[in-house]
py3Dmol code that shows the C-alpha trace and the ligand (Angstrom):
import py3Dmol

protein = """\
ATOM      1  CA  UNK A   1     -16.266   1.147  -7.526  1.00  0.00           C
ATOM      2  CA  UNK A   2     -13.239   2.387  -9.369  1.00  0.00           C
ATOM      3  CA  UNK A   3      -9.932   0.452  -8.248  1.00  0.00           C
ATOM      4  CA  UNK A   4      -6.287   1.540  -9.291  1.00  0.00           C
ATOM      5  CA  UNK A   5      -3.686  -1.518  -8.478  1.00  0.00           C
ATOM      6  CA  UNK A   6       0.159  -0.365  -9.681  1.00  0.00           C
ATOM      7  CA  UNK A   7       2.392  -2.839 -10.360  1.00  0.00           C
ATOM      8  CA  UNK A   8      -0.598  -5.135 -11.138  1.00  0.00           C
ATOM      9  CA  UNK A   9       1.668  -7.189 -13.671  1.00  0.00           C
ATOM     10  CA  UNK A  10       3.014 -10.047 -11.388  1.00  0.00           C
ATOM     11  CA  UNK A  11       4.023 -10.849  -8.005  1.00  0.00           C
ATOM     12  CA  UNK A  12       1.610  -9.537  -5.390  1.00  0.00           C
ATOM     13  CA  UNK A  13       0.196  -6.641  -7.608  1.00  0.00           C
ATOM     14  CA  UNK A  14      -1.342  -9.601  -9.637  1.00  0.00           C
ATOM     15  CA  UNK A  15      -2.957 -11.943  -6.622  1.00  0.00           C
ATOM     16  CA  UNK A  16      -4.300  -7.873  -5.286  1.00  0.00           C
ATOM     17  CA  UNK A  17      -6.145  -7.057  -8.384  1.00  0.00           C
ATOM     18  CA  UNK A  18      -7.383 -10.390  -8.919  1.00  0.00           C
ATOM     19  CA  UNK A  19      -8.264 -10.743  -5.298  1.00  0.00           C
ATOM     20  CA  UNK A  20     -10.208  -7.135  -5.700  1.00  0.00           C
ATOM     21  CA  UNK A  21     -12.051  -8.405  -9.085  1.00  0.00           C
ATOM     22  CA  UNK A  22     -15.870  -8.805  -9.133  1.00  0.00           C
ATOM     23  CA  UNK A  23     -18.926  -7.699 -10.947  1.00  0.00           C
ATOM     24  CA  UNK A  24     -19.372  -4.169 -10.579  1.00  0.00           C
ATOM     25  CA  UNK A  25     -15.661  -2.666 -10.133  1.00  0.00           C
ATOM     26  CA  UNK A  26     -13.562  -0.948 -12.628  1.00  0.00           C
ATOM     27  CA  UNK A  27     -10.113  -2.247 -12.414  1.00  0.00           C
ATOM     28  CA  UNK A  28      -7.417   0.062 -13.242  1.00  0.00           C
ATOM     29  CA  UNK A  29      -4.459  -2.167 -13.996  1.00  0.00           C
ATOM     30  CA  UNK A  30      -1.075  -0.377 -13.880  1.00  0.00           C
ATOM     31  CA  UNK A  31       2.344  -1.506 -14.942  1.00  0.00           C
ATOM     32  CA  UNK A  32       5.325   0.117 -16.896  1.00  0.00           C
ATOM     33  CA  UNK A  33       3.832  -1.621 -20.295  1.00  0.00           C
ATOM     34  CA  UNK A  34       0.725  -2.569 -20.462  1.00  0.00           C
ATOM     35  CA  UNK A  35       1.358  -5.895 -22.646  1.00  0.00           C
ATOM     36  CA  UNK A  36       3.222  -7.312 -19.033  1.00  0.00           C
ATOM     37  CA  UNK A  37      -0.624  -6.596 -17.963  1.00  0.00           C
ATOM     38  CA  UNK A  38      -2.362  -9.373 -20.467  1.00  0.00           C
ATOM     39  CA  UNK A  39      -2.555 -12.085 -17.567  1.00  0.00           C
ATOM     40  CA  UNK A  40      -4.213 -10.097 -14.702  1.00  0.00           C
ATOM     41  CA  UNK A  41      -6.474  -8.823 -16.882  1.00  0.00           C
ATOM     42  CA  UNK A  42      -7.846 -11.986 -17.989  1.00  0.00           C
ATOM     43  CA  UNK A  43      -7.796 -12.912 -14.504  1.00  0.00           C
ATOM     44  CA  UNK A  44      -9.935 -10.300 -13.485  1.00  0.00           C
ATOM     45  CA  UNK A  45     -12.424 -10.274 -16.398  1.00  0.00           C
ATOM     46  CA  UNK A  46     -12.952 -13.765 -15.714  1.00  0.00           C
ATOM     47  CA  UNK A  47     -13.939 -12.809 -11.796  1.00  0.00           C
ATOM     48  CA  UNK A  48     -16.273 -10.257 -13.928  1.00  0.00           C
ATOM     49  CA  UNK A  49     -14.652  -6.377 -13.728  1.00  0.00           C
ATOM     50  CA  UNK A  50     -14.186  -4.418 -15.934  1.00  0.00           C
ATOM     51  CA  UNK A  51     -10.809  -3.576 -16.642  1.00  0.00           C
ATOM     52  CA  UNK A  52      -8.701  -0.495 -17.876  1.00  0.00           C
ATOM     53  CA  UNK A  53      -4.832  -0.723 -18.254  1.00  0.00           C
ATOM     54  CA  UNK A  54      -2.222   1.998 -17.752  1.00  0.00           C
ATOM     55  CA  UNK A  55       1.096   1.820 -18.382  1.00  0.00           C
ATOM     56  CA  UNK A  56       3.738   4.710 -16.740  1.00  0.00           C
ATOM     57  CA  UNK A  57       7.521   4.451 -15.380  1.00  0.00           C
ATOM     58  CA  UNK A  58       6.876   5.065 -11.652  1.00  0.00           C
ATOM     59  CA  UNK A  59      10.315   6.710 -11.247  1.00  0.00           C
ATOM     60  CA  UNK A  60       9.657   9.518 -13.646  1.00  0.00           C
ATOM     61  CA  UNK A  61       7.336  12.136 -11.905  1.00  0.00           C
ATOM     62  CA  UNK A  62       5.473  13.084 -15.621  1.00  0.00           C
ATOM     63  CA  UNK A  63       4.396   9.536 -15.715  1.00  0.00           C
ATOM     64  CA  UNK A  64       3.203   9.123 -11.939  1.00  0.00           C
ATOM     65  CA  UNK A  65       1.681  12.646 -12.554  1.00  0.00           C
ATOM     66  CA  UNK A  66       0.349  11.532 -15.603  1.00  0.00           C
ATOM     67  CA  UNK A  67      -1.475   8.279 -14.126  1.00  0.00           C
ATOM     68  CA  UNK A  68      -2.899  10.331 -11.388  1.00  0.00           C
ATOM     69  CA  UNK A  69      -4.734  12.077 -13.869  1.00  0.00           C
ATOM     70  CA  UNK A  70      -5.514   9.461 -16.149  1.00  0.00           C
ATOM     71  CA  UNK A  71      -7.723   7.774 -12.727  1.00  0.00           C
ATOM     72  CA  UNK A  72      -9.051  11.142 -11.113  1.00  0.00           C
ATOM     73  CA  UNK A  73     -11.784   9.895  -9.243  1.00  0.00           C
ATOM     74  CA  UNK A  74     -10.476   6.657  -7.942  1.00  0.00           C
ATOM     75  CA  UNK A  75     -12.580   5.155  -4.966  1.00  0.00           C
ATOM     76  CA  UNK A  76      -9.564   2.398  -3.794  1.00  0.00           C
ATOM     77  CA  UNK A  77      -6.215   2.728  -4.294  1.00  0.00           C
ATOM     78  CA  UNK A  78      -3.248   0.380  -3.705  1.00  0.00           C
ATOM     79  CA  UNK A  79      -0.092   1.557  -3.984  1.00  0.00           C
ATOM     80  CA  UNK A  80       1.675  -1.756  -4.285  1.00  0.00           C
ATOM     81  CA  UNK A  81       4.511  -0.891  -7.354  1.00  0.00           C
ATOM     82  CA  UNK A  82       7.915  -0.907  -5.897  1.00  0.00           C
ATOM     83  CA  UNK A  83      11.638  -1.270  -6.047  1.00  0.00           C
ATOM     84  CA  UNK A  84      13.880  -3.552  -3.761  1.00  0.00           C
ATOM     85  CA  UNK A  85      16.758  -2.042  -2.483  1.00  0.00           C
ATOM     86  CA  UNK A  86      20.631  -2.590  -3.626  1.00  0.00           C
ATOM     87  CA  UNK A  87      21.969  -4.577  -0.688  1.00  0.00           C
ATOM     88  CA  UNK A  88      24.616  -2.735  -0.208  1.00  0.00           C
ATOM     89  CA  UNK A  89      26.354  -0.263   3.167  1.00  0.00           C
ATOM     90  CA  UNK A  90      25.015   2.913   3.197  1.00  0.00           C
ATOM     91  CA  UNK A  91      27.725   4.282   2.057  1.00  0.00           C
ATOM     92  CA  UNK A  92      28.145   2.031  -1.282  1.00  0.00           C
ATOM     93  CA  UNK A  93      24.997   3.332  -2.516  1.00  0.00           C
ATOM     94  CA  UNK A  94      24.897   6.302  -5.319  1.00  0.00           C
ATOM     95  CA  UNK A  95      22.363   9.268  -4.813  1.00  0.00           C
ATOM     96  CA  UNK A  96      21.278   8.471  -8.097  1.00  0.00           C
ATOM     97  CA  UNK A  97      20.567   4.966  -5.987  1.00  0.00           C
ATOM     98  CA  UNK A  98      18.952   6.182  -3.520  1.00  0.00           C
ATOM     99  CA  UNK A  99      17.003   8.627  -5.300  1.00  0.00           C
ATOM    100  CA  UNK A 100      15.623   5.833  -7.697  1.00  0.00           C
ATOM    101  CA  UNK A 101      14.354   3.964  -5.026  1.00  0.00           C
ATOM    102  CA  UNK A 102      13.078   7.061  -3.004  1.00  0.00           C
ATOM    103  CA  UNK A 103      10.812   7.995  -6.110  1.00  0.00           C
ATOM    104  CA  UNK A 104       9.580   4.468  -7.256  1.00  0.00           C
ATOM    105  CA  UNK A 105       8.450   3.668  -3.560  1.00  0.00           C
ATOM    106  CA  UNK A 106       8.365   6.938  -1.834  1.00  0.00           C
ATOM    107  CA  UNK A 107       7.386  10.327  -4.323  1.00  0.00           C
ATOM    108  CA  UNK A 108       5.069   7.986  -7.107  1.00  0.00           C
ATOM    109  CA  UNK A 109       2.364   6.858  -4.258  1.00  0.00           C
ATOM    110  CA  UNK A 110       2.800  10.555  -2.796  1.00  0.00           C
ATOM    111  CA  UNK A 111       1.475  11.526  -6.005  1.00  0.00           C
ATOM    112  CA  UNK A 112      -1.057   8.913  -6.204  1.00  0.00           C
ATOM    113  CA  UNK A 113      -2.121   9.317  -3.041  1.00  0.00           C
ATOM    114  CA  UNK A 114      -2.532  13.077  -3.148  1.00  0.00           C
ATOM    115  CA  UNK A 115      -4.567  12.385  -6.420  1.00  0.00           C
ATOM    116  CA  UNK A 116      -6.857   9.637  -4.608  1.00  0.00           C
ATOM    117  CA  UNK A 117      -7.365  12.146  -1.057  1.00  0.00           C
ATOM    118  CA  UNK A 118      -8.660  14.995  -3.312  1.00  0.00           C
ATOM    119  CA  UNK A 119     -10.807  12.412  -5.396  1.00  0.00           C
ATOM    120  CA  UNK A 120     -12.050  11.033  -1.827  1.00  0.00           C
ATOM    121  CA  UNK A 121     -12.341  13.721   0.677  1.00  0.00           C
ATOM    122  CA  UNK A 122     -15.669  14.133   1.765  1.00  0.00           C
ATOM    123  CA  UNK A 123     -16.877  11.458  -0.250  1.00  0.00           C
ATOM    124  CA  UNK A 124     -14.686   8.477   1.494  1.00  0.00           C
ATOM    125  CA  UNK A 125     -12.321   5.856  -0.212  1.00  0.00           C
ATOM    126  CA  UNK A 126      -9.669   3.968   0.697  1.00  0.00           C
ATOM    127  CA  UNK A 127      -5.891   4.337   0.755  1.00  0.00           C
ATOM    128  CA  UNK A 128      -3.673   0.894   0.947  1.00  0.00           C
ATOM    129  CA  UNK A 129       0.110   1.003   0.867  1.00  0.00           C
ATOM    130  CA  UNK A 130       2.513  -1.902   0.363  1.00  0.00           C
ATOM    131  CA  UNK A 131       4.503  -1.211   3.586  1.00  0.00           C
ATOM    132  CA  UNK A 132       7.340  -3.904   5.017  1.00  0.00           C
ATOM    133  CA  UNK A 133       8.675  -5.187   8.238  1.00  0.00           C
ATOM    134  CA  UNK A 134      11.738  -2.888   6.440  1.00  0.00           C
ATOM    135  CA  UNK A 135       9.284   0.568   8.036  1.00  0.00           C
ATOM    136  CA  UNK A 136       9.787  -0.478  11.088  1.00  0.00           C
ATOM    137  CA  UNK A 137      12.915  -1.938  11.871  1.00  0.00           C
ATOM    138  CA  UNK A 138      17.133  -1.360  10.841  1.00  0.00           C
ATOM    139  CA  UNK A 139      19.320  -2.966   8.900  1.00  0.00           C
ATOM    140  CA  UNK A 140      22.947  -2.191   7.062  1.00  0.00           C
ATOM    141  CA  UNK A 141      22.736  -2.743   4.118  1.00  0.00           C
ATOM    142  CA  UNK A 142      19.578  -1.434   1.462  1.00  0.00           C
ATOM    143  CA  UNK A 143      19.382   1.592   3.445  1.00  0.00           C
ATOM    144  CA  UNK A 144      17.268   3.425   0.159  1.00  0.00           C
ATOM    145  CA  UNK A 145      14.653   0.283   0.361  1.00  0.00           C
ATOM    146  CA  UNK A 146      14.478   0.727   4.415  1.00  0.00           C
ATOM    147  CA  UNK A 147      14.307   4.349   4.483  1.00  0.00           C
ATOM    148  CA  UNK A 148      11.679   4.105   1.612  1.00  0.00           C
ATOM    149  CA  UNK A 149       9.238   1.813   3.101  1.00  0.00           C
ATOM    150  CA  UNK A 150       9.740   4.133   6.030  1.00  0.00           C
ATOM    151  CA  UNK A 151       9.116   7.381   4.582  1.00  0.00           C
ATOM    152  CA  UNK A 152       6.198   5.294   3.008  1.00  0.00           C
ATOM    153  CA  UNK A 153       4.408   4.370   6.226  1.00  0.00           C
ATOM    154  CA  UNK A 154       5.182   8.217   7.803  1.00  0.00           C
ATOM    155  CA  UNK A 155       3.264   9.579   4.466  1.00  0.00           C
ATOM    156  CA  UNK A 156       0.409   7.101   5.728  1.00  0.00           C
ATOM    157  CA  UNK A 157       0.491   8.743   8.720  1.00  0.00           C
ATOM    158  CA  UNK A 158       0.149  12.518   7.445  1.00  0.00           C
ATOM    159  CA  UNK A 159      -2.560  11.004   5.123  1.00  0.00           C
ATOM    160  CA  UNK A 160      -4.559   9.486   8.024  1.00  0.00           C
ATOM    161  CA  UNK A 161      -4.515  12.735  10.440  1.00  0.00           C
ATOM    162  CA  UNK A 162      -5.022  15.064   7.435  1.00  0.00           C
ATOM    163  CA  UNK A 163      -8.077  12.914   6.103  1.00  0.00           C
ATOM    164  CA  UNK A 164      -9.218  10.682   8.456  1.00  0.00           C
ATOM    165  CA  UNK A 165     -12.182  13.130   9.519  1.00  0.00           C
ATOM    166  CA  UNK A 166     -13.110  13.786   6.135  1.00  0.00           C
ATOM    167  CA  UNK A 167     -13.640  10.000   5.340  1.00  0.00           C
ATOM    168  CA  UNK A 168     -10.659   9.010   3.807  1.00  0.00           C
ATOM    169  CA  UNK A 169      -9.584   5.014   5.168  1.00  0.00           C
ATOM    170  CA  UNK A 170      -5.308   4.868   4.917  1.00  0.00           C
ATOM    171  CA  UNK A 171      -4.052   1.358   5.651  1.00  0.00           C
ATOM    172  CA  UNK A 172      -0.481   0.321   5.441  1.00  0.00           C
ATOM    173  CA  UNK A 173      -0.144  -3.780   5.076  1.00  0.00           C
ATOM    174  CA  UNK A 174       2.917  -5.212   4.708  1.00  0.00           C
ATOM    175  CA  UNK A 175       2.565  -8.776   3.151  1.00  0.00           C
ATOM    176  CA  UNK A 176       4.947 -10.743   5.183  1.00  0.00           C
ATOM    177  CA  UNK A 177       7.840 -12.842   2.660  1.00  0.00           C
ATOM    178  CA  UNK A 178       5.662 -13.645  -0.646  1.00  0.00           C
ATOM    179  CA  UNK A 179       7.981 -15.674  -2.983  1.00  0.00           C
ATOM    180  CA  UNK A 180       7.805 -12.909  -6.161  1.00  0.00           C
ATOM    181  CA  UNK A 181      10.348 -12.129  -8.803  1.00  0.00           C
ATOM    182  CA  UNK A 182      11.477  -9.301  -6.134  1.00  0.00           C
ATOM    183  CA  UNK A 183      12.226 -11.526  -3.279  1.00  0.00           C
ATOM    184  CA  UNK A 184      13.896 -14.562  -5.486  1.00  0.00           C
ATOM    185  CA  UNK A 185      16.620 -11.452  -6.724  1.00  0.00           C
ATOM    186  CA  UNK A 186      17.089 -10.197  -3.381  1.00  0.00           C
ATOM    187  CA  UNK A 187      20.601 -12.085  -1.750  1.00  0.00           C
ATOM    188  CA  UNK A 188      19.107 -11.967   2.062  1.00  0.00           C
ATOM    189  CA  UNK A 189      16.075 -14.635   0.830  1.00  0.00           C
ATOM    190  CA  UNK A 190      18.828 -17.213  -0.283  1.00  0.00           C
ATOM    191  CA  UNK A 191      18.283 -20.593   0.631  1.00  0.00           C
ATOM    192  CA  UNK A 192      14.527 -19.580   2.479  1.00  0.00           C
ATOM    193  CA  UNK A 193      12.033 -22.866   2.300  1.00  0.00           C
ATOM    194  CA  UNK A 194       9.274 -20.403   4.091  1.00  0.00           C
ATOM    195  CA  UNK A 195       7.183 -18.179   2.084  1.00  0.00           C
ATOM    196  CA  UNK A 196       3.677 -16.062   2.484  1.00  0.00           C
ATOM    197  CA  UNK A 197       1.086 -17.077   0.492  1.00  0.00           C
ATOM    198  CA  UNK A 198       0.206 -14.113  -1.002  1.00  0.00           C
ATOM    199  CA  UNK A 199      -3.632 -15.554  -0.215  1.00  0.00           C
ATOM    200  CA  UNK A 200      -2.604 -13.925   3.126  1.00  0.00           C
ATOM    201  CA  UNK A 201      -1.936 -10.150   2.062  1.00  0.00           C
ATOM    202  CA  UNK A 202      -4.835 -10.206  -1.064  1.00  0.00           C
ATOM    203  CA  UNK A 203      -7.665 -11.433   1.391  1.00  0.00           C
ATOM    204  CA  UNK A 204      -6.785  -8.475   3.688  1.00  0.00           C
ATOM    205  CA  UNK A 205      -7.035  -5.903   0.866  1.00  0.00           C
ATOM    206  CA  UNK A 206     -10.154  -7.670  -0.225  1.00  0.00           C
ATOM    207  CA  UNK A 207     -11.598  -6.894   3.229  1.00  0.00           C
ATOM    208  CA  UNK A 208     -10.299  -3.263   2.848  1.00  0.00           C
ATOM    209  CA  UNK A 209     -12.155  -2.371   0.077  1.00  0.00           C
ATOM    210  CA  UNK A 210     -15.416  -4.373   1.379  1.00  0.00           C
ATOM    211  CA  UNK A 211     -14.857  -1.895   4.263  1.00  0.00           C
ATOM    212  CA  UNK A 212     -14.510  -4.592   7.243  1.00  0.00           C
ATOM    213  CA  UNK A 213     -11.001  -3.119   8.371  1.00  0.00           C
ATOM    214  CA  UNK A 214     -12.145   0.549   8.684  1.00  0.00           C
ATOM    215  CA  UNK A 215     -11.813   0.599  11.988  1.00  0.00           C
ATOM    216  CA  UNK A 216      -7.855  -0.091  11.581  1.00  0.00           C
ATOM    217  CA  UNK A 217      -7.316   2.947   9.943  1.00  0.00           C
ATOM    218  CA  UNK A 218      -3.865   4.426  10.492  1.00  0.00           C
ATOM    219  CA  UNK A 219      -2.165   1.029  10.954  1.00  0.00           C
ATOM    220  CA  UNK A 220      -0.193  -1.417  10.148  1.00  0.00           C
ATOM    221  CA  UNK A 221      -1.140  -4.858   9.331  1.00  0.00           C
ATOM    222  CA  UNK A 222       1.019  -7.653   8.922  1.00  0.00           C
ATOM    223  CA  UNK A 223       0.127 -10.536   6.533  1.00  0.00           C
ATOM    224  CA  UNK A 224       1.340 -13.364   7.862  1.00  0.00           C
ATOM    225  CA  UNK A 225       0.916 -12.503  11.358  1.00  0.00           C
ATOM    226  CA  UNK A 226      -2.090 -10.775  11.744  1.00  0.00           C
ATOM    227  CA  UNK A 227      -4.940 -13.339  10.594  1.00  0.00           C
ATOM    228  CA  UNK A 228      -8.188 -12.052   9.113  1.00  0.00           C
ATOM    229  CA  UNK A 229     -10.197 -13.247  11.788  1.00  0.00           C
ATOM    230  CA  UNK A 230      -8.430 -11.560  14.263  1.00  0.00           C
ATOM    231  CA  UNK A 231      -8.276  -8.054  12.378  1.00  0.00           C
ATOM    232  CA  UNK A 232     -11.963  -7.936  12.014  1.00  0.00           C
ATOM    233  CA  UNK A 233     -12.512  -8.466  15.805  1.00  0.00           C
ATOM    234  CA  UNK A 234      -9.810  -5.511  16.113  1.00  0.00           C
ATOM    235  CA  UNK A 235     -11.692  -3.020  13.306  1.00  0.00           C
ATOM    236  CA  UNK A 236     -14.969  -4.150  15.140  1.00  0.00           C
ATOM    237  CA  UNK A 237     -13.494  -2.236  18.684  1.00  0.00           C
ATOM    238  CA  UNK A 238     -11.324   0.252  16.635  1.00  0.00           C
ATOM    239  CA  UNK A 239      -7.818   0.670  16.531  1.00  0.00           C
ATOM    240  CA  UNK A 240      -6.487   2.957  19.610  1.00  0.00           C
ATOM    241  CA  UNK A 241      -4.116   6.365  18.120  1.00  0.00           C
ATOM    242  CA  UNK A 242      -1.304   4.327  19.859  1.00  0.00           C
ATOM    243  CA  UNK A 243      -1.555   1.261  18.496  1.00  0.00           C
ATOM    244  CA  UNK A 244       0.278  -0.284  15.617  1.00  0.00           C
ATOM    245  CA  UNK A 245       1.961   3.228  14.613  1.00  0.00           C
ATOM    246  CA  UNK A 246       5.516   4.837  13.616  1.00  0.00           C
ATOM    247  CA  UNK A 247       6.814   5.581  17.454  1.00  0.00           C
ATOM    248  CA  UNK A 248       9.947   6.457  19.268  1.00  0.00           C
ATOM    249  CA  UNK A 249      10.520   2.761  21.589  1.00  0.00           C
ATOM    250  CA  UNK A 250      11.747   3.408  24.908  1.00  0.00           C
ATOM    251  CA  UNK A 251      14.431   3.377  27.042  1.00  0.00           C
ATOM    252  CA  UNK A 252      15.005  -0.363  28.019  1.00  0.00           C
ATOM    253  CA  UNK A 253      15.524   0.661  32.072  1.00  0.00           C
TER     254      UNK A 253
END
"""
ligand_1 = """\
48
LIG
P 7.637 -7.711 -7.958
O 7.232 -9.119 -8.157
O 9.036 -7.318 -8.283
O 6.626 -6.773 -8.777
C 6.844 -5.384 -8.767
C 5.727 -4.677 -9.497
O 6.029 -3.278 -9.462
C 5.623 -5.088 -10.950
O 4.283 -5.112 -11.334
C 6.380 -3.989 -11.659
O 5.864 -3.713 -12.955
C 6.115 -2.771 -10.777
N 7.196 -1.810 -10.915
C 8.487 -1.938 -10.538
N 9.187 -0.848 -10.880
C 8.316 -0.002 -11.491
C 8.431 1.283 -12.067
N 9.604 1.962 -12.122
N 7.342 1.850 -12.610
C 6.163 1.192 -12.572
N 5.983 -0.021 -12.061
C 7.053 -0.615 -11.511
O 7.415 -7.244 -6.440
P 6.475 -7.829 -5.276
O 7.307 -8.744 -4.466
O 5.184 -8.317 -5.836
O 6.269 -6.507 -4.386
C 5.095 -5.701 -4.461
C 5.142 -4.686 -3.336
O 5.188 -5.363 -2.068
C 6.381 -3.778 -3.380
O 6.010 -2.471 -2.987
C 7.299 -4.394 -2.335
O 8.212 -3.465 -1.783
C 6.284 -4.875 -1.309
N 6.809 -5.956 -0.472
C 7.013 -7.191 -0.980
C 7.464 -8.205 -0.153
C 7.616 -9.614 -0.644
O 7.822 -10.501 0.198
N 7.506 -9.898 -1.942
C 7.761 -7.939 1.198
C 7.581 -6.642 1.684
C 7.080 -5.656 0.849
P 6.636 -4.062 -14.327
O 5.911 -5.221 -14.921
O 6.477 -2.818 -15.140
O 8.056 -4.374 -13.987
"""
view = py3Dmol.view(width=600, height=400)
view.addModel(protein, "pdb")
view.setStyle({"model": 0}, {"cartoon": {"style": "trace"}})
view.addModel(ligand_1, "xyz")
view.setStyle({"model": 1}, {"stick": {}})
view.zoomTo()
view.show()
């Protein structure tokens, strides 16, 4: 089973990959350099897998184009690399901002993930995508992180209708508040004494690619909320087209 992990070099990347590490698997490892990668590898050589390490800038396309191809025929893939957002009004934020963000988090696992559905149609894989409470809710300021992790969870979406019948698996999981060199520089996390393991959000994946969460599909899981237990029980009846999804809420009368 051939695995590609970005942004495998710390933080939740790193407890992913080593979570996903056993006898048998081929590890693709992925950071900007691959020296930031020493640690996880050891980690997951020590679980037994075999590793390979990439390194590429996720918000240049040539090196998200470039990674694609250097994987081709990838049976898992977890787009987990990302970006936090500036903190800042909408209207503080520079295109060149925005468009930063858009590309690390939004355009880079657009090109993964087209890479991965052509590598998997027909064949099956799996698809899982480091979404956020940030998809599905609003907030004023970081409007190019919110809108990302949006846009990122949407793309899910197209992925799951377009492949779903041609057995390609599309999860998006966001990992609840993991204490991680993002969340410590992030302003709105001052002063928080609660954190996710990030036990929580690697066991999930784990279960992903062991194939007991098929039958969630085309949703969202929350880490940190959603306990393992409880998601198998859900796979085991199948996720409804209506639940846990991108929708328009209702009126309130
Ligand atoms: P992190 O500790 O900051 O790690 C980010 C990872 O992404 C690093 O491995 C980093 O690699 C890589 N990365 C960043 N920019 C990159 C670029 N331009 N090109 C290639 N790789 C790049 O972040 P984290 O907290 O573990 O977050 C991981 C994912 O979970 C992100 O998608 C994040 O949005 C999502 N998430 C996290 C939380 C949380 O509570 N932590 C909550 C919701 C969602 P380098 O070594 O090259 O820098």
């Amino acid at each position: 089973m051939k695995i590609l992990v970005t942004g495998a070099s710390r933080g939740i990347g790193r407890a992913i990959a080593e979570a996903l590490a056993r006898p048998g698997r081929e590890l693709h490892l992925h950071a900007r350099s691959v020296d930031a990668l020493e640690e996880t590898e050891a980690l997951c050589r020590a679980a037994g897998a075999a590793t390979v390490l990439h390194s590429a800038d996720l918000s240049l396309t040539e090196d998200a184009v470039r990674l694609a191809t250097e994987v081709a025929d990838f049976d898992m893939l977890v787009n987990n690399a990302g970006v936090s957002g500036t903190e800042r009004l909408p209207w503080e934020i520079t295109p060149e901002e925005f468009a930063q963000t858009l590309m690390t988090n939004v355009l880079a696992p657009f090109i993964l993930s087209s890479a991965a559905a052509r590598a998997m149609l027909d064949r099956g894989g799996r698809i899982v995508d480091l979404s956020s409470g940030a998809a599905v809710t609003d907030r004023a300021d970081s409007a190019d992180y919110w809108v990302s992790k949006t846009a990122l969870m949407r793309l899910g979406g197209s992925f799951h209708e377009a492949g779903h019948g041609r057995g390609l698996m599309v999860f998006e999981v966001a990992p609840g508040v993991v204490q991680t060199d993002m969340t410590l520089g992030m302003r709105m996390h001052d002063g928080r004494s609660q954190w996710t393991d990030p036990s929580e959000v690697s066991s999930i994946i784990a279960a992903i690619a062991d194939g007991e969460l098929d039958g969630l599909a085309g949703t969202h899981i929350r880490a940190g909320v959603d306990s393992l237990d409880e998601l198998r029980v859900r796979a085991a009846r199948r996720a409804g087209p209506g639940e846990r999804r991108l929708r328009l809420t209702p009126w309130q009368d």
